[in-house]
Backbone as a chain_set.jsonl record, in Angstrom:
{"seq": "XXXXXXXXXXXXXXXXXXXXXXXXXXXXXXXXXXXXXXXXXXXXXXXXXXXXXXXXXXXXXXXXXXXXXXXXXXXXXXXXXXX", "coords": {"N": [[0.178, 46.254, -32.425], [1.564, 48.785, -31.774], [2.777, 48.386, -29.426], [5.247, 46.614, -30.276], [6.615, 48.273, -31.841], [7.233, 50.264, -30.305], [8.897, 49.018, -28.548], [11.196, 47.846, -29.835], [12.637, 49.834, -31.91], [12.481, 50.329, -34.987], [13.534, 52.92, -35.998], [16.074, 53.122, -34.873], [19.109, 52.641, -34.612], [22.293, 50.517, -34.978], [25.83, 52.033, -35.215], [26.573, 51.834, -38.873], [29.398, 51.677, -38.871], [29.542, 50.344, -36.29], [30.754, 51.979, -34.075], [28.942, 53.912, -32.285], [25.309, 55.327, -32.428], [22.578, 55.412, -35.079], [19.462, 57.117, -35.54], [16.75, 57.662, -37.393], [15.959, 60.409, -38.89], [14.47, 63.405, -40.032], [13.977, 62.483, -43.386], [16.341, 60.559, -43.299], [19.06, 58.561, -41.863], [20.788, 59.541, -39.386], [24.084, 60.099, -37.276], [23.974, 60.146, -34.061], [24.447, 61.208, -30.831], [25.321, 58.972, -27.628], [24.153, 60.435, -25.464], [22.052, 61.252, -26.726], [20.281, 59.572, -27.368], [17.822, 59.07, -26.31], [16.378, 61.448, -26.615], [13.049, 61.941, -28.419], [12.25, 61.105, -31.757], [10.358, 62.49, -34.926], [9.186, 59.801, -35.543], [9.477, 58.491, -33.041], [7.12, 59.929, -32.298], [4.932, 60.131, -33.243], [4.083, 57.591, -32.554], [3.672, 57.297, -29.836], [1.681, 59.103, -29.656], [-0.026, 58.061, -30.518], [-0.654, 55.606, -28.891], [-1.34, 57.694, -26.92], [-3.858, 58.574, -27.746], [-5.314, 56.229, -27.771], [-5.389, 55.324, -25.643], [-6.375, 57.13, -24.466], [-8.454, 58.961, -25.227], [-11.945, 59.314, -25.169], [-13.392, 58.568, -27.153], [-11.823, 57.108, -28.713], [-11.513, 55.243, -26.808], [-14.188, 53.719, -26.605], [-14.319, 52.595, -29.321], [-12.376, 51.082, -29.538], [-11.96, 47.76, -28.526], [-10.841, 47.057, -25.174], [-9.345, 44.11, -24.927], [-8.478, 41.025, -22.742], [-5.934, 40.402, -23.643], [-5.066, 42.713, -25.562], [-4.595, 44.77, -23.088], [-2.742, 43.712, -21.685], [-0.851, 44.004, -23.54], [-0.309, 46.57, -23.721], [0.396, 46.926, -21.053], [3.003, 46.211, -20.758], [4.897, 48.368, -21.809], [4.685, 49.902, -19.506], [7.494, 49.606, -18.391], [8.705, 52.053, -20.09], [7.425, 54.036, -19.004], [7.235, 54.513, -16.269], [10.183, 55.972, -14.49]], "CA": [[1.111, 46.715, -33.444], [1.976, 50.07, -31.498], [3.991, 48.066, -28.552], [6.366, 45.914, -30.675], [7.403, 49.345, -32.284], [8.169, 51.08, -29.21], [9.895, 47.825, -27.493], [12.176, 47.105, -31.344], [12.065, 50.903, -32.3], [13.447, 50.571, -36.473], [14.094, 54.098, -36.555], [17.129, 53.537, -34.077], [20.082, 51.175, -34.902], [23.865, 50.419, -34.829], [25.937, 52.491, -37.047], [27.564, 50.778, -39.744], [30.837, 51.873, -37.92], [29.747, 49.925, -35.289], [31.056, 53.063, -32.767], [27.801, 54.266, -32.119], [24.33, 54.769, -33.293], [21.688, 56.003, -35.733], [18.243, 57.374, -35.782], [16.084, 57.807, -38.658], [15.269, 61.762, -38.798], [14.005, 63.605, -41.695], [14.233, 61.017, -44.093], [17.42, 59.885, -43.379], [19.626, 58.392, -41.202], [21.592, 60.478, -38.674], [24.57, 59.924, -36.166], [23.237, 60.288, -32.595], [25.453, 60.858, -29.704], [24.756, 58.018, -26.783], [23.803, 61.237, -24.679], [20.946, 62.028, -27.263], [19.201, 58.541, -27.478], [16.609, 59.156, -25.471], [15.562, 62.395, -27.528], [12.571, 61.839, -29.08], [12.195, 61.62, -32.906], [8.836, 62.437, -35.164], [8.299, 58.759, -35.452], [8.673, 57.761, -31.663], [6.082, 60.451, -31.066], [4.038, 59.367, -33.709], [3.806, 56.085, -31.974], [3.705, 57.381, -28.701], [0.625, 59.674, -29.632], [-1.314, 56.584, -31.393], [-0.81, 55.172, -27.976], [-2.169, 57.849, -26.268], [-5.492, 58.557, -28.104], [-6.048, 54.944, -28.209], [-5.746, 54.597, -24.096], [-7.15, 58.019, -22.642], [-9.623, 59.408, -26.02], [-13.131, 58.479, -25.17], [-14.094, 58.259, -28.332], [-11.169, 55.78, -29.552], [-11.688, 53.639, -25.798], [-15.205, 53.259, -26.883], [-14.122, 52.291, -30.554], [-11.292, 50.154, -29.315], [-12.285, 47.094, -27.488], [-9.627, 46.215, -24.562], [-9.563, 42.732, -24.331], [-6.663, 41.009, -22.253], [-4.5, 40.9, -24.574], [-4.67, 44.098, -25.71], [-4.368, 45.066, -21.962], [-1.1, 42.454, -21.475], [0.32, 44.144, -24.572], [-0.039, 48.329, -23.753], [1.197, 46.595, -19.696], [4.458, 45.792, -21.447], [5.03, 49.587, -22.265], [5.095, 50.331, -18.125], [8.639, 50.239, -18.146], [9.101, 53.013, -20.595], [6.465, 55.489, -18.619], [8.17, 55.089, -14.953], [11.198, 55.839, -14.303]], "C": [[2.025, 47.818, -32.911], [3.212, 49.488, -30.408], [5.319, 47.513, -28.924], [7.618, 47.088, -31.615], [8.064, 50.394, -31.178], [9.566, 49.932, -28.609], [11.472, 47.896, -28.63], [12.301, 48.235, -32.275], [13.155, 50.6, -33.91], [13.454, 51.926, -36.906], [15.607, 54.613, -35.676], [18.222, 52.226, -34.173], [21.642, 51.638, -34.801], [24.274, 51.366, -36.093], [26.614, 51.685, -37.815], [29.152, 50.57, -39.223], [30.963, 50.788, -36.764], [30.337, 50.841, -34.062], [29.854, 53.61, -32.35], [26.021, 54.402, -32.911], [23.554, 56.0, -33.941], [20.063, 56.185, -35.623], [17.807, 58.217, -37.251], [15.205, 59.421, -38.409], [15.163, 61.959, -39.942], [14.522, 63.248, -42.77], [15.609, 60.814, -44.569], [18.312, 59.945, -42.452], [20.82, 59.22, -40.643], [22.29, 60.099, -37.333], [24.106, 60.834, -34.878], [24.305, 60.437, -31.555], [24.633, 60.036, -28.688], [24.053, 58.871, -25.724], [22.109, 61.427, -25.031], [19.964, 61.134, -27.57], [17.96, 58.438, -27.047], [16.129, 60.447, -26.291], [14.953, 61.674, -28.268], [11.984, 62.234, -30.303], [10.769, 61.661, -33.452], [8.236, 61.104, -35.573], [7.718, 57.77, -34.516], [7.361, 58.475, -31.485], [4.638, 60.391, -31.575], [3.249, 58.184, -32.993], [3.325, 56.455, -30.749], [1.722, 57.991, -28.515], [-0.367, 58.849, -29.915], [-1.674, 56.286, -29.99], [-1.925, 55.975, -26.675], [-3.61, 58.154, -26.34], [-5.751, 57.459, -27.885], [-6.773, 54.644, -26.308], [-6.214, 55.957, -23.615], [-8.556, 59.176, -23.404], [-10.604, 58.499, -25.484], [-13.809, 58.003, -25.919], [-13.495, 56.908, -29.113], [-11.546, 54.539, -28.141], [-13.087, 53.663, -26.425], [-15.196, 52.174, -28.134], [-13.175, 50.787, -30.356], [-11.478, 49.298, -28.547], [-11.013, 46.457, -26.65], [-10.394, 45.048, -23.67], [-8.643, 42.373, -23.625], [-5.576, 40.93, -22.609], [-4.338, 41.874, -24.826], [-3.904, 44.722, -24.516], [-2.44, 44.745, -21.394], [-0.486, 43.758, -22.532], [0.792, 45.521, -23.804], [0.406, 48.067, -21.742], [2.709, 46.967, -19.997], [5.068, 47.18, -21.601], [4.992, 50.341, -20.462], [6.928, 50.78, -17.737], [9.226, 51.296, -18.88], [8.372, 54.266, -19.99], [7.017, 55.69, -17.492], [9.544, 55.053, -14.936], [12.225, 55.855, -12.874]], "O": [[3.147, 47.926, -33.407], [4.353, 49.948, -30.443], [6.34, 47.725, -28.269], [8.801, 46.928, -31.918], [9.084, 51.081, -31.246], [10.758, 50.132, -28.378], [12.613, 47.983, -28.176], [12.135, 47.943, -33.46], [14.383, 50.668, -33.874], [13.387, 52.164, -38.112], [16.143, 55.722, -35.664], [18.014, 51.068, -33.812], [22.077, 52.772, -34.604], [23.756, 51.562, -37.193], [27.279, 50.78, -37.31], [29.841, 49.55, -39.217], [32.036, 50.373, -36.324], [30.347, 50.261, -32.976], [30.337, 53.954, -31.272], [25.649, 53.64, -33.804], [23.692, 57.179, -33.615], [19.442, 55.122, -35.636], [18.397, 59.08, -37.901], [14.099, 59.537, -37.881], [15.511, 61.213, -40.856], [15.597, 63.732, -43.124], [16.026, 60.849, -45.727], [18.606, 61.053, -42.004], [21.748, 59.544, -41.384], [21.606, 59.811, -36.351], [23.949, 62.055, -34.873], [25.128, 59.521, -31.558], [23.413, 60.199, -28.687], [23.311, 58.23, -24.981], [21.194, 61.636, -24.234], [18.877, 61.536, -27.986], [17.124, 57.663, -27.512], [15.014, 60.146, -26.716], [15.546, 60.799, -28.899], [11.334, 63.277, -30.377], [9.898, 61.078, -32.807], [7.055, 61.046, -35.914], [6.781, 56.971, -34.513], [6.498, 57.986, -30.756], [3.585, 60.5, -30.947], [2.033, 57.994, -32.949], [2.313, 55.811, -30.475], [0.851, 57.593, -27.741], [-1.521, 59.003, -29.514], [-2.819, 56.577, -29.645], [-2.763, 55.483, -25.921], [-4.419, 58.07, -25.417], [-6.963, 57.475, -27.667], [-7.811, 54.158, -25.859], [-6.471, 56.051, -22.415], [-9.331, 59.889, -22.767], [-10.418, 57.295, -25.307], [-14.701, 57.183, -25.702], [-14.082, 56.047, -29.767], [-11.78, 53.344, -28.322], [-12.63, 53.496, -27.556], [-15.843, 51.128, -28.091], [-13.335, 49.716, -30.942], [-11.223, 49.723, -27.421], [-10.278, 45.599, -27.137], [-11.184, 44.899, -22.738], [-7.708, 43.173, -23.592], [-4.494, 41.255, -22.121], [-3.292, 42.325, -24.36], [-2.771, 45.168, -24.7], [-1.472, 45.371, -20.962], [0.433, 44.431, -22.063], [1.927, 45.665, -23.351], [0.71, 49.098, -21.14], [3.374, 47.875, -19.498], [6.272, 46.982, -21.437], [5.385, 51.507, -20.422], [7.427, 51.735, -17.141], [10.328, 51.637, -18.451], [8.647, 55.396, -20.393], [7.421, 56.835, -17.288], [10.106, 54.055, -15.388], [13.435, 55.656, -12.981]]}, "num_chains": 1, "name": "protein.A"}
């Protein structure tokens, strides 16, 4: 659930203008300069944090069984960690 929200993020979209774009900050949509896209908002880091209790808590890897899919999916998320 956590990868298809980072990959397809719906708190970041076209603006209606079509000249540039929007992110979803405190509850409600806000022009972004193309400089500032990459700033992260409190719902990427939401996501981001799910991600990381899930892969480096011992308590959630115990809880959380990675099967290969799971594995395949949180792979997919490599190109957003190196750069």
């Amino acid at each position: 659930l956590l990868v298809p929200l980072v990959e397809e993020p719906p708190w970041t979209r076209r603006a209606e203008s079509g000249s540039g774009w929007q992110k979803y900050m405190d509850n409600g949509w806000k022009e972004v300069a193309h400089a500032d896209l990459l700033v992260v908002t409190k719902c990427e880091a939401q996501c981001w944090l799910a991600l990381f209790h899930l892969t480096c808590s011992h308590v959630c890897r115990e809880t959380y069984g990675f099967t290969a899919f799971r594995k395949e999916q949180l792979l997919r998320l490599r190109k957003y960690l190196t750069g």
